[in-house]
Structure formats: C-alpha cells, structure tokens
N, C-alpha and C positions, 0 to 999 in steps of 0.2 A: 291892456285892453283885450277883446273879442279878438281874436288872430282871424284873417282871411281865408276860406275856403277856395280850391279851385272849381267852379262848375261844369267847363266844357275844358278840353283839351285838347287843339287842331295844329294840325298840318299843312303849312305849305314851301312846297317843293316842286320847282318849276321843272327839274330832269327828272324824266318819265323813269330810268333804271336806278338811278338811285332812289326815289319813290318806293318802290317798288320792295328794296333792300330794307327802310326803313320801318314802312310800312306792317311789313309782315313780322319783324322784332317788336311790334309796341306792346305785346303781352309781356315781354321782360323789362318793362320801362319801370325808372322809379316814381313817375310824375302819371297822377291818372285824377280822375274829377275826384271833388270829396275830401282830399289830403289840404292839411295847413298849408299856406304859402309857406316854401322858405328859401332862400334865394342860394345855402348851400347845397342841399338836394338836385337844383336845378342844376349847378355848375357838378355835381355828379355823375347824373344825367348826361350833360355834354361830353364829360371822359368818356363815360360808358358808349354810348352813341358811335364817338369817334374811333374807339377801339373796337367796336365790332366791324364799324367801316374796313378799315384797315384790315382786318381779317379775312374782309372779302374781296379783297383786291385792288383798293382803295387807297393805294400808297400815298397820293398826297395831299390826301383829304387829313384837314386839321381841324379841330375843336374852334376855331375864330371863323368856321365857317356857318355856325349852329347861332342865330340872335334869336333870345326872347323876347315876346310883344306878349306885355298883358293890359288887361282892360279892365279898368277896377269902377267901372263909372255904372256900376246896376244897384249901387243903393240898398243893398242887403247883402255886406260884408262877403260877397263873393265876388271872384273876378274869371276872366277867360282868359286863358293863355294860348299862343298859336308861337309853336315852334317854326322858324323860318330858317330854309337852308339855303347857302348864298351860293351861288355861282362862282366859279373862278376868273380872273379876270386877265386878260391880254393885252399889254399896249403895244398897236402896232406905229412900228418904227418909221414908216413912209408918211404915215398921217397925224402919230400922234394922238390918235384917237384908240379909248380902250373899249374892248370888247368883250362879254362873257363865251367863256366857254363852256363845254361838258365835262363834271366827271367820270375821267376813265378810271375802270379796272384792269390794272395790269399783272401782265401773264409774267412769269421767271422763263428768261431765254436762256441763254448760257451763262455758266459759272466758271470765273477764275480764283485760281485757288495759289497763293505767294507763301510755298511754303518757308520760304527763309528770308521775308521780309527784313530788310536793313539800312532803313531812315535814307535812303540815296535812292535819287531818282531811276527804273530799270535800263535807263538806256546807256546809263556809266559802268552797268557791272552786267557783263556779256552772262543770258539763262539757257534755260533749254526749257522744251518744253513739252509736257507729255498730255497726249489727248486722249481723253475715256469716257465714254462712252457711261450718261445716266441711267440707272434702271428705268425710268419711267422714257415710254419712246410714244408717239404720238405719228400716224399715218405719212403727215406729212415733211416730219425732218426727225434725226432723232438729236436730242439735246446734250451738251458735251457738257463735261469737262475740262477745264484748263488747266494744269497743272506747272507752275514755275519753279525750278530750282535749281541751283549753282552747283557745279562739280558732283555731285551725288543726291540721288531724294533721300533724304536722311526717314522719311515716314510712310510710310506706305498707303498705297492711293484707297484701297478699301478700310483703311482707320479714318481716313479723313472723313469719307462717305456716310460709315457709319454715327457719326455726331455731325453733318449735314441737314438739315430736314427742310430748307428751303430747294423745292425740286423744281426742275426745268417742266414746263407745258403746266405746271399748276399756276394760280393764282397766289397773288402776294399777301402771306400773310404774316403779322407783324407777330402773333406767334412764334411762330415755326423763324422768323429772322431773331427773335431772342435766343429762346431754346438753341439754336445752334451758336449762338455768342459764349451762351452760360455753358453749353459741354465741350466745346473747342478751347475753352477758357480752364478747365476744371483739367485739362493732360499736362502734364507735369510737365512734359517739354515744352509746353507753351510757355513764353515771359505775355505774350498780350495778343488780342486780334483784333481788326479793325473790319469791320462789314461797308460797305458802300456799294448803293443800288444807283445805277445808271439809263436812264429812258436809251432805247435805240430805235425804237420805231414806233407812233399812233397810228392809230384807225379810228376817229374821231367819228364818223358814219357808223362801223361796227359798235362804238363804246368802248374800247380796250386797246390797250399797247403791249410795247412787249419792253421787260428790265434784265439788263447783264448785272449778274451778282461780281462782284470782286472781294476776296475774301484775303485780307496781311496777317499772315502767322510769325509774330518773331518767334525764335526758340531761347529755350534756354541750354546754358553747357549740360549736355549728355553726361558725364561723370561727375563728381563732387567727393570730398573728401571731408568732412567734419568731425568735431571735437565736443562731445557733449557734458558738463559738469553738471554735476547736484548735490545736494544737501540733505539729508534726511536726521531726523527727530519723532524714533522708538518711543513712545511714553517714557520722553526724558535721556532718553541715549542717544548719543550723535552717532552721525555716519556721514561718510563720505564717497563718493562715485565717478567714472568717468567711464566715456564710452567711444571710441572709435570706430568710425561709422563711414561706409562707402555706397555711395547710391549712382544706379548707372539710371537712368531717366528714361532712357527709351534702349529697351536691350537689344529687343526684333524688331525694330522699327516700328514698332505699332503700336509705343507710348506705352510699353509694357518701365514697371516699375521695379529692379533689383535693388535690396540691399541687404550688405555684411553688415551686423553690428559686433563688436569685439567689446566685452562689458567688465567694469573689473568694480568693486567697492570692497568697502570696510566699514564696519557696525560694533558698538557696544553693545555686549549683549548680556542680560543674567548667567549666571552658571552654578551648577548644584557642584560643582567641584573646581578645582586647581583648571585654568585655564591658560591657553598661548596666548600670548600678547605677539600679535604681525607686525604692528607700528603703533609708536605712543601707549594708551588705552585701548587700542580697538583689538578684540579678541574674536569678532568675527568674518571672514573672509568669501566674497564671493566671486567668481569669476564664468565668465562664458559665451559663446559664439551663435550668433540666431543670424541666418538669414529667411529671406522672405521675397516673395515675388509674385507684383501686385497684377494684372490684366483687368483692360479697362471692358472690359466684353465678359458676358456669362458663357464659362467655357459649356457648351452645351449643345446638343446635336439639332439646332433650330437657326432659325436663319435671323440672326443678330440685329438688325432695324426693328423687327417685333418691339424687342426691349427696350432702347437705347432713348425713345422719347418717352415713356414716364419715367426710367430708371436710374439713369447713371451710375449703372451695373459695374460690378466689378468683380473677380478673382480673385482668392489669395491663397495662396501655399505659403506655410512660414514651415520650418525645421528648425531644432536647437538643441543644444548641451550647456546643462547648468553646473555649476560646480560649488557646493554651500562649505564651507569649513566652520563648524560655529562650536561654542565649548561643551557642548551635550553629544552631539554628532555630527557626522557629514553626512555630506546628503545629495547623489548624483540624480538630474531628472533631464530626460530625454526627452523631445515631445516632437508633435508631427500633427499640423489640420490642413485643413483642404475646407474651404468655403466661400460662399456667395453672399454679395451685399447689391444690395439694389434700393430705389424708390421707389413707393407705388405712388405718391402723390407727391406734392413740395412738404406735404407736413407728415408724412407716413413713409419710414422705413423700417427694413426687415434684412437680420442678418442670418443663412441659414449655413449650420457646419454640420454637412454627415459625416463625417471624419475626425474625431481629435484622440490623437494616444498620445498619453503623457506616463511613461515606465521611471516609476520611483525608487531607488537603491537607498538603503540608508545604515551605517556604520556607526555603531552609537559607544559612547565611555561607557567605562566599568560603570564611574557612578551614575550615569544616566539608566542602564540596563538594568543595575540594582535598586532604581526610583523606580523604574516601570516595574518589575516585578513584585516590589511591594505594593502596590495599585491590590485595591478589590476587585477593580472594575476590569476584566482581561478584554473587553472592548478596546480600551483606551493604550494597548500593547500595541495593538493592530495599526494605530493610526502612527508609530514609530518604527514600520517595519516592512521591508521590499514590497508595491503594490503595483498594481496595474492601472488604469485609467481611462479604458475607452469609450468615448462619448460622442454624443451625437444632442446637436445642442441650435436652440431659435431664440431668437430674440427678435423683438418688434418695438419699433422706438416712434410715438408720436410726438410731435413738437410745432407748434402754430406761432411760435416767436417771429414776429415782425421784423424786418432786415430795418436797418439805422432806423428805428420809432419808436421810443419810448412807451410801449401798450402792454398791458396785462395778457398773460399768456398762461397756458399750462404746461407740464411736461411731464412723459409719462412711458416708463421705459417697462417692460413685462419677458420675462424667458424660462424656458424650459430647458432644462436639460436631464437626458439618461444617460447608463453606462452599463456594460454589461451581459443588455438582452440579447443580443443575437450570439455574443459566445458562449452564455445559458443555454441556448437552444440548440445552437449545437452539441455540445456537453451532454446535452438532456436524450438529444436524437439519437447521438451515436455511443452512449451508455461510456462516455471515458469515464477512468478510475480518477478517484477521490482521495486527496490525498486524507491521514488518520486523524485529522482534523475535522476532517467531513466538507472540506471545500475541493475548488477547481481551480488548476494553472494552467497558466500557457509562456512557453518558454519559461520553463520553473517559479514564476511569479504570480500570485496569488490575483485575480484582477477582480476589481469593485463592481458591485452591482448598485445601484440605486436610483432614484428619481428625483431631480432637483429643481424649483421653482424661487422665483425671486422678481417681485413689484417692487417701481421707485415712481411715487406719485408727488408732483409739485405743481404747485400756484404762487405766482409770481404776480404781485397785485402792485402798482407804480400808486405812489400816495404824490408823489413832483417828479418832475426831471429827470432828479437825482436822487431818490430815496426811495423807496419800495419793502413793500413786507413779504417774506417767501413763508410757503406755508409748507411742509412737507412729510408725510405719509410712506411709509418703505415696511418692506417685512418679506419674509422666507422658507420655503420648509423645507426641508431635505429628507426621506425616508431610505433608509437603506433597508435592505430586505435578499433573499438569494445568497450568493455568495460573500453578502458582506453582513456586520453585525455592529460597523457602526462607520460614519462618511469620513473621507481620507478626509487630511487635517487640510490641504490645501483646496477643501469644497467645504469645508464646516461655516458655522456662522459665529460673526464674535462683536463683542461692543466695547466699545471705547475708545477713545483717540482723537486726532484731528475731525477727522470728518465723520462722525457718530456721537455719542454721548460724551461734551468734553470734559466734564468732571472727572470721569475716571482715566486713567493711563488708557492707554493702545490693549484691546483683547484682555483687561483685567476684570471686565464686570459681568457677573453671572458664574454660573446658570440660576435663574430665578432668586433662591434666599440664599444660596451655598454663600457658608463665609467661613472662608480658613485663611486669616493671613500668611502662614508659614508656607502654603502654596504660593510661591510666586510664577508657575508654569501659566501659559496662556492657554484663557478659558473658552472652550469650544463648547459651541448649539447645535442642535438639529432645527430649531426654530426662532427667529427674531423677528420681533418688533420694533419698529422705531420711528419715532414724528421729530419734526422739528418746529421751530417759528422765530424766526430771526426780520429782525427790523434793521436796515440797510442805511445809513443816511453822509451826507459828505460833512466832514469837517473842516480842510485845508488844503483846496490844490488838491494833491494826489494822494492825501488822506483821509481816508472814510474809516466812518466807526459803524460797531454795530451791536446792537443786545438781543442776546438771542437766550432760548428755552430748551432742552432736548431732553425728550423721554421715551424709553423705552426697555430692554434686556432681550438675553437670550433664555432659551430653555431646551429641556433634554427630552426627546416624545415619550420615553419610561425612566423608571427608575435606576440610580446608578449610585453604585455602593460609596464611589467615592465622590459624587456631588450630592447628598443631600439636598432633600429640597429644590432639586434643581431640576423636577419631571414638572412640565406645564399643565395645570389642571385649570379650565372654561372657569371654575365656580369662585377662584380668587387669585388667580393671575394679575388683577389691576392691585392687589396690594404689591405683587412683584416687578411693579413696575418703578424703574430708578431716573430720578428728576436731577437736572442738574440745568445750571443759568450761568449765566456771563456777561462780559463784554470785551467785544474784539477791536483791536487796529487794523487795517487793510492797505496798505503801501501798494498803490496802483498807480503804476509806470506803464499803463496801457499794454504792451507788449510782454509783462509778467506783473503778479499780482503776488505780493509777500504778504503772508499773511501771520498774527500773534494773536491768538487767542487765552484769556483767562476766565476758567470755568470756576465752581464751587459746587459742592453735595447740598442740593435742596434735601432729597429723599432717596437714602438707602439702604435698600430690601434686604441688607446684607446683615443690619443691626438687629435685634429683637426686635419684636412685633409692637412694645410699647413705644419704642423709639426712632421709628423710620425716620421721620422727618427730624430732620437737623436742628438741634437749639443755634440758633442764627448768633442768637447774645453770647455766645461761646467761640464766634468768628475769628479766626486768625489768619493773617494772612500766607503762613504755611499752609492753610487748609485750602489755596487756587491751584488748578494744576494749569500748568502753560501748555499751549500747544501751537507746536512751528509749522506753517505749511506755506506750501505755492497753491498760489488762484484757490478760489472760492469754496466751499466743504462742499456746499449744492448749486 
C-alpha cells in the first residue's frame, strides 16, 4: 500500500539543558516531516541521539531514554511524531516512593592509571604510587594523575599520556573514552584494558557532576623468543624457511618495539648450468639477519598529542643483510629505511619513507655471465650487476571495510617511489667525474635513478554471508631515466604466479607477445596491467571454493632487442593482453588460510596472432598450472 508520510516532527523535553543539547542538533537528524515512516530509521535516530548526548557529557544518558508517540489518526496517510525524552528516575529508600531526576553532564576529575593490573584485588599486593600532574589545569585545582605500579614502572608516564584523550576539567565524552581504549589496546605491551568511570560528586542545581576515570592495564612479557616456518611454491619449485626471531616489547619503556630476525631458507631453482645441491634438491640458499625498531610516536620535532588522536602514528627503522646463494649467482643486499606510518581517518592511511638504501653486490657463474653477454639487450647486464638503491618512497592506503559485518567495501592502495634525484644533483652540482661508461658512483657503486608508481584497486561486493564477488584492477610504471637505463630487477614488474595471472608460472609471462620458450630466465616490465574477478563461496566447514578470471601482462616502455614485441604500444595492447580462469580450494582454519589454486590459458599473446585464444577441445589436464599459497591472492 501508500506508505505514511511524516507531517510535523516535535519535541518534548521536560529538562531545560538537555533541551537545549537536543535542540540545536535537529539539523543533523535523520527523521524530519515529509520522509516515509520507518520504524528502522527511527531506532537510528535514537543511537544517533544518544551518542551525541554522550559526547556532551552525558554519561548516563541511554537510548531507553528516547519513546516515540506517533499520531496517525489525520486521515490522509500522514502522521505526527513527538520524540519524548524521559527523565531519570530515583527510588528513595525512606519512603519508597520514586522520583525524577535531571540529566547531569559530567566533568573528568582525576585519573587512575593500574599500570600492571593482575586479576587480585590492590589491597593483597603492596603498589606505589606516582602523581602527575595533567596538561590541561583549570583555575581552580589542577587534575592528576594517578599512576600504580609494583616494584618498577615498567612504562613511562608520558607514553601513557600520550594515547589518553579522556582529560581531567573536560566533559565526558564517549569518544575520546573509546579512542583511548582502541590506542592503549594497539601497544604491544598491552595483553587488555579495562576503562571504568566512577561518579564522585553532583551538583544537581548546577546540572553537572564530576567522574574519577580508572584505567587496568595488564601487560604482556616484555621479551619473546619465536620460531617461524614456511613453505613456499616458485612456479612449481618447492622451498623451505625458518626464522628465528626475538622481540623485546617495550625496550625504553615507552612501548617501543625491537626485533632480531635470524632467517635461513632453501629453494628450487632453474639453472643455465651445473649447480650445488645444499640439501636433497634444493640448490638455492638463503640466509640473513634484519632487525627493526618500531616507536609508537612520530619521531618529529612537534609535540606528539597533535598526532596521536587521528593517527596511531608510528616509527620504524629496520636494517639488514641478505645473503642469496642461487645457481646463476650470489647476491649480497644490504638495506637501511627510516619511516613514518600514521592514520588520517579509521578508513585513510599513509606510509611516508624519506630514507631507504638498499646496496646490491652480485657474483654471477661463468655460465650466467656468458648468458648475459650474449643478450642484445646490454640494459638487461645492468640489472645482474653491483647497484645502488636510494629511495624515497609514499604510499596511501584507503579501506572502509566494516569491523565483524558482512558489507561491501572497497580497497584501494596507491604509491610512489624515486631513487636517485638528490645524488644526481649533487653529482650534477659539484661536476664529479663519470665513470667511461658515462654514469655516477658512490662508494664505487653505480646507483639507480628512476621514478616508480603502482595502484591496487578492489571491490569486494557480499552476494550472502558467506560468498562474495571481488573485482580487482592493479597496474604500474616504472621509468628509469639519468643514471640508469633500465629498473633494478628487485623494482621491475612481472606476471604470473599465486597472486597475479595463475595460468602462467611465477614471472613467466611477457613482455607483451615476446615468446621464446628456451628462455626460461624471469621476465621483467617497466609497465603492468592486471584485473581480476573471483567469485568466493563456502562449500564445507572450513572449505571454500572459488572461480575466478585474471587478465592482464607486462610491457617494456621501448624497444628491446632481446624481447620482441614486448614494447607497449596504446593502438593494440588489448590484443597483448593474457586471459587465464580457474578454480580454487581455500582451507580456512580462521587463523591461516591454505590456499590451491588450478588455472588454464584462455588467451595467450605469446602464440601467433591467429591463435591467441586457446582451442579449449584440445584440453588436457597437463595444460592446469597449480598454485600453492597462504591466505587469499587479494
């Protein structure tokens, strides 16, 4: 039938200051005359309502406080609604009899802070206690801190401060009581907090009271010792890994994050020549040491509260030494960043590194060296030979997925990176010598110049529950230009594998039509493309399936004597585009996701031009390629 219109929309509210609160929010309401009845909207309304209340100081003001009255008796499918807000009520004990009261807004009085909360009540295990003094001070008293902790403060009182944002002499808001739950909750030394607000004093005449915060921090153990395995699957080559790993939790007491990792694996790998066998089959060997150290603060000449409520800012310094043994060469890489991560919003973050050097050594066989010099291409020498690495690198990652609800989302990750320019410009400033090559080094090392870009676009659309379509868009370009003449192989771009195009192997497909089978060397871009479209759905328990689509390739920005075909040209690119389909198992154990994927060649750009698409009637099932992975490709 006709659905109901609302015509008038009133108010009544017997307390003149909460009136007053309400009142002047009714521009943000979602109930206004004119709108269809719907009795969801209304109970929206009332969150909404009651979360602004609370924002204003309105601590125990609740949603069961808000009844509607409507009037549907005007005989032209309109009704009038009058939002009523209820009074609170007191039963007094001498008489029995209950009486309303006012809603108060209450103020934040002093805070206690338990920083070594331990499920036993405080008066069984002898504290101490340190009092400090809030930033915000107020004429007439100023508002402390309380700080409790047993034999040592293992955290230091301005870390705590800093992810605090309920302040003494403000008003209670239920904001600012979350936010300091969710960043007190997010330090690694925390195992849990527990927040509880306590009245100590009304002024019922005034309208306001005053609440003691109490705030239980358990900790977690400050050092750890772990043992990390894994499994890896090259386009079809196993490996194997292990890594020993120390993490101190809180170094300088101020929830700073240290860790050693000690990393060792072994890989199958191709080889143009006679290779070492380390154990069983595996002829490639890696080993190497990275530590890292996190800060929960933007190290930065500014006064850290600015930050810390949109941000959940953080620090990191990592250093390392890689160590490759594989049967073409070895391959020593040193690295060193320095960078900042933060939020601007719950759905907008941004990670900025002005600092990353990564110094590449590389030691290559006779028959590798003799591969690479028979190359046309003397670009393609350069990316198997000592380089430099310094960059400076942003990335911005938006994401509006909804915490435990099942709702359609997007995600959508975007970054930049250079290398180069500022030791260009020096070089260029102070006229240093070149070596006969016609390039620049520093510390005898030839370093990379170029400009690098890379989008990952996704929509994640929920069909049930438990089934969903992901749609997804990705692509890249890399320009080198200055001292380099073509992108180190560890910033190239490559298709194929678990999580890219699964029809082909790992970095087997491309650039554009290039097809030489007797290359089996991994195939590097200066540019990709790549979509996906995978249908999600549950079959058993902890078994889901899924069928999915992926197209895309790489390309070369010019011409290259040894790829063919393989320079990207606007006017027929989409014939170079390579199609492949499948279907996947997904072994989800909640806590890890094992994943077996089997793809097929719809369409590739590698065959003549009469025969891209695949005679399907010619199917075999040698023509699936497998692919092994943990958790999800996107």
């Amino acid at each position: 039938g006709v659905p109901y219109t609302l015509r008038q929309v009133n108010y009544s509210i017997r307390d003149d200051q909460l009136a007053e609160f309400v009142l002047k929010d009714t521009t943000n309401s979602l109930i206004r005359p004119g709108i269809n009845y719907d009795a969801y909207l209304l109970d929206d309304e009332r969150f909404r309502v009651t979360n602004f209340l609370r924002n204003n100081g309105y601590f125990y003001f609740n949603r069961n406080y808000i009844l509607y009255k409507v009037d549907s008796n005007l005989q032209s499918r309109q009704m009038d609604l009058t939002a009523e807000f209820l009074q609170p009520v007191e039963r007094q004990r001498e008489t029995g009899q209950s009486i309303e009261k006012k809603h108060l807004r209450y103020r934040i009085n002093n805070i206690t802070v338990n920083t070594d909360f331990r499920f036993m009540p405080d008066e069984y295990i002898p504290n101490d206690t340190l009092i400090v003094p809030q930033w915000i001070r107020y004429p007439e008293r100023p508002y402390k801190y309380y700080f409790l902790y047993y034999d040592n403060l293992r955290i230091t009182p301005p870390t705590i401060d800093r992810f605090i944002f309920t302040r003494g002499g403000r008003f209670y808001r239920i904001d600012d009581a979350n936010l300091t739950y969710s960043r007190l909750s997010n330090l690694a030394i925390t195992r849990f907090v527990n927040m509880n607000f306590t009245p100590v004093k009304e002024f019922p005449d005034e309208g306001y009271g005053l609440l003691d915060a109490h705030i239980d921090l358990g900790r977690n153990p400050a050092q750890v010792f772990s043992i990390e395995a894994e499994g890896t699957n090259t386009g079809g080559f196993l490996g194997m890994g292990a890594n020993l790993v120390y993490t101190n939790r809180n170094l300088l007491r101020g929830g700073e994050i240290f860790t050693l990792k000690l990393k060792g694996a072994l890989e199958m790998q191709r080889s143009l020549g006679e290779s070492t066998t380390f154990f069983l089959n595996f002829n490639t060997l890696e080993t190497g040491i990275e530590a890292r150290l996190n800060l929960p603060k933007l190290l930065l000449p500014r006064r850290q509260q600015r930050y810390a409520r949109y941000a959940a800012p953080s620090t990191t310094f990592t250093t390392g030494l890689n160590f490759q043994r594989r049967p073409d060469y070895t391959r020593y890489i040193l690295n060193f960043s320095f960078g900042y991560e933060w939020r601007e919003t719950i759905t907008k973050s941004h990670v900025f590194i002005p600092v990353q050097l990564n110094s590449v050594r590389i030691f290559r066989s006779d028959e590798f060296t003799k591969w690479l010099q028979g190359l046309r291409d003397p670009r393609l020498i350069y990316q198997y030979t000592n380089h430099l690495v310094p960059l400076t690198r942003y990335v911005f990652t938006y994401s509006n997925q909804p915490l435990r609800i099942n709702r359609d989302f997007v995600f959508l990750r975007a970054g930049i990176e250079s290398s180069g320019n500022i030791l260009s410009l020096f070089d260029q400033t102070f006229h240093r010598a070149q070596t006969e090559q016609g390039f620049y080094t520093w510390l005898g090392i030839r370093y990379a110049q170029f400009v690098r870009t890379e989008t990952d676009f996704r929509y994640y659309k929920f069909l049930s529950p438990k089934s969903n379509l992901v749609f997804r868009l990705a692509g890249g370009i890399g320009v080198p230009y200055g001292n380099s003449d073509v992108l180190p192989v560890e910033k190239g771009f490559y298709a194929g594998g678990a999580n890219g195009i699964r029809g082909w192997e790992i970095r087997s497909l491309g650039p554009g039509n290039y097809s030489n089978p007797e290359n089996l060397f991994e195939k590097m871009g200066e540019l990709w493309l790549e979509s996906n479209l995978e249908y999600r759905f549950p079959m058993y328990r902890f078994l889901h399936g899924a069928i999915f689509t992926d197209a895309g390739n790489i390309w070369m920005l010019s011409e290259s004597p040894d790829f063919p075909d393989g320079k990207f040209d606007a006017s027929n690119f989409h014939q170079q585009i390579a199609i492949s389909s499948g279907f996947g198992l997904r072994f989800d154990f909640s806590f890890f996701v094992f994943r077996l994927d089997g793809a097929f060649k719809v369409k590739d750009p590698a065959k003549s031009p009469g025969d891209y698409w695949v005679d399907m009637t010619k199917f075999q099932l040698r023509d699936i390629t497998l692919n092994f992975a943990i958790g999800y490709p996107f």
